[in-house]
ChimeraX commands (.cxc) that place a marker at each C-alpha (Angstrom):
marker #1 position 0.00,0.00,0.00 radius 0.5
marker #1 position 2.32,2.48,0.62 radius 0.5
marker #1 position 4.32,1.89,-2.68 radius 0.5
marker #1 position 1.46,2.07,-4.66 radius 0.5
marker #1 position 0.28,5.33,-2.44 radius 0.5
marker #1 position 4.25,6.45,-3.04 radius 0.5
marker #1 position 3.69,6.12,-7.05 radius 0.5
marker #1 position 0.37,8.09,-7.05 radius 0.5
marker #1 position 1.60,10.82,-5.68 radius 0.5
marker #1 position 4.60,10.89,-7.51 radius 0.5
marker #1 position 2.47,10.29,-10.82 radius 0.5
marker #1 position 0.28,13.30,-9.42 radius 0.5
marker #1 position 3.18,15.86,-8.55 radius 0.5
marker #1 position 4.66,15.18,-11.97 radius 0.5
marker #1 position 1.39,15.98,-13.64 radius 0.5
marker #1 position 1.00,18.83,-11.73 radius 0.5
marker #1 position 4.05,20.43,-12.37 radius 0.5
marker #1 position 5.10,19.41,-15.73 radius 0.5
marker #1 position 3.95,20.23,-18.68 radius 0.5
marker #1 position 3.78,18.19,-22.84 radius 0.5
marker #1 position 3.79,20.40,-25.34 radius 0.5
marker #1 position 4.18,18.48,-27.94 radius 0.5
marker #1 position 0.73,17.76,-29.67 radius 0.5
marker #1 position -0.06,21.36,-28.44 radius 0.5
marker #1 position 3.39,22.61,-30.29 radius 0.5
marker #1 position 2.52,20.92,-33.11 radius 0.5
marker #1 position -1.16,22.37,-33.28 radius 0.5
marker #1 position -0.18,25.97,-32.88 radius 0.5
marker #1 position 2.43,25.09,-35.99 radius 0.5
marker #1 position -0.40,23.88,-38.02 radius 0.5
marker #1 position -2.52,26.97,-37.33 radius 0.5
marker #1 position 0.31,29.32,-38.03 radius 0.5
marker #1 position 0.95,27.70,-41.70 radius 0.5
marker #1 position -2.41,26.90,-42.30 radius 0.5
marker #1 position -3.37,30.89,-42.02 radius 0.5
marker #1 position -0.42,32.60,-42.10 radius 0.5
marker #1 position -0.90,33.16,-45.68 radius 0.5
marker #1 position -3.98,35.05,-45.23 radius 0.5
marker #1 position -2.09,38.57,-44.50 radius 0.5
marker #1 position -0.14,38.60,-47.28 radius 0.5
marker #1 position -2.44,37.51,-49.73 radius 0.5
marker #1 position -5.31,40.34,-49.08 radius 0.5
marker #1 position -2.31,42.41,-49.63 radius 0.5
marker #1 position -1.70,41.32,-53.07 radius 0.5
marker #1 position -5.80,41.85,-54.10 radius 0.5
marker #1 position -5.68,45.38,-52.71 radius 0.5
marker #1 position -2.83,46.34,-54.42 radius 0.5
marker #1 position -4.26,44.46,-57.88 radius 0.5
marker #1 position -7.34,46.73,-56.92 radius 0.5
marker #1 position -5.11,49.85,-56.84 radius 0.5
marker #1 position -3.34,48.95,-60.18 radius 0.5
marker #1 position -6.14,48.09,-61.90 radius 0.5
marker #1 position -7.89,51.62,-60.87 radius 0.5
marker #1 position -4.48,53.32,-61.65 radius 0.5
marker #1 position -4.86,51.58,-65.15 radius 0.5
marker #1 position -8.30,52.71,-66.22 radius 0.5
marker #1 position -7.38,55.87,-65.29 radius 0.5
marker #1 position -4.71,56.27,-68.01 radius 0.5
marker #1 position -6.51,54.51,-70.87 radius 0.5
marker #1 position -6.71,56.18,-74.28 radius 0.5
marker #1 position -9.98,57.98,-74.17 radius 0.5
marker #1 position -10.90,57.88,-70.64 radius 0.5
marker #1 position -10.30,61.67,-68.98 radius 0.5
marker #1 position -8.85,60.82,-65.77 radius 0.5
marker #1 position -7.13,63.01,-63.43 radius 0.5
marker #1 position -4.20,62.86,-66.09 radius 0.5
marker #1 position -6.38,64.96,-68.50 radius 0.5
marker link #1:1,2 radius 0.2
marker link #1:2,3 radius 0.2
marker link #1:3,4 radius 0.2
marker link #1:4,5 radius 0.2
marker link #1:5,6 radius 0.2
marker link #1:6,7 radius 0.2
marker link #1:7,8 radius 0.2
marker link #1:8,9 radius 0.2
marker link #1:9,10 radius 0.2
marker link #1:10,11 radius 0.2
marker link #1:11,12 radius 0.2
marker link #1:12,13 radius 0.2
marker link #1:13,14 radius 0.2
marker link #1:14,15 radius 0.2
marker link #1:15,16 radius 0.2
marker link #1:16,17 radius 0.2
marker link #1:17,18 radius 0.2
marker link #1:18,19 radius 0.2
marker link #1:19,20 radius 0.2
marker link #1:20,21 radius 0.2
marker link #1:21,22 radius 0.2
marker link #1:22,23 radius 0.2
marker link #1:23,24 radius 0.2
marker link #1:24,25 radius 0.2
marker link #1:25,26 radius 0.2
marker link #1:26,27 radius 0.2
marker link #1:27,28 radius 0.2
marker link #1:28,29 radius 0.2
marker link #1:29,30 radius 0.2
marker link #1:30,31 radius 0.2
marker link #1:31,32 radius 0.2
marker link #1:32,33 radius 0.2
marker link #1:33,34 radius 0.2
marker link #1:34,35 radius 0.2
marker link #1:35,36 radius 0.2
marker link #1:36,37 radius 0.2
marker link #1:37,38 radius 0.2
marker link #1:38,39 radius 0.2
marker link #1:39,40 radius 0.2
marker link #1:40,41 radius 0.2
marker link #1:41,42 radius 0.2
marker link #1:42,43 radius 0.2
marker link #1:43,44 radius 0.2
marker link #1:44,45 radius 0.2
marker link #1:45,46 radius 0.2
marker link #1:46,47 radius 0.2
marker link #1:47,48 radius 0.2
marker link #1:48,49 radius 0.2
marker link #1:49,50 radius 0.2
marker link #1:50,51 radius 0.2
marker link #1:51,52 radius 0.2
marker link #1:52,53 radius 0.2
marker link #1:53,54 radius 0.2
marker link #1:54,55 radius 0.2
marker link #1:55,56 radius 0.2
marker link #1:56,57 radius 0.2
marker link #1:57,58 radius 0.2
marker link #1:58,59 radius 0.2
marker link #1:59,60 radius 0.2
marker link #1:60,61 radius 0.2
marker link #1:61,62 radius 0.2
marker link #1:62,63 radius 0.2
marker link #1:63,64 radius 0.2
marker link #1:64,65 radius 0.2
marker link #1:65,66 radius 0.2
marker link #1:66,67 radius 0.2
view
């Protein structure tokens, strides 16, 4: 009994105080490459926005603020 009460508490203490973080290591990795993308991407579409605004302003025919 007291070997098995011994164990437990050792079991319990090194629950208690230590800590895996594998699986949640691994987790926060997936997250990061899974939307890390996102940032740079609406980036690129507002600045295709921008260009393509820029553009129609300087087409032949079109009075933009060039004219």
């Amino acid at each position: 009994m007291t070997v098995t009460l011994l164990v437990r508490l050792r079991d319990w203490l090194l629950d208690t105080f230590t800590y895996d973080s594998g699986s949640s290591a691994a987790g926060a990795m997936a997250d990061a490459t899974r939307w890390g993308w996102l940032p740079a991407l609406s980036g690129v579409s507002v600045g295709a926005d921008q260009a393509r605004a820029e553009h129609e302003k300087t087409l032949p025919g079109n009075r933009g603020m060039s004219a």
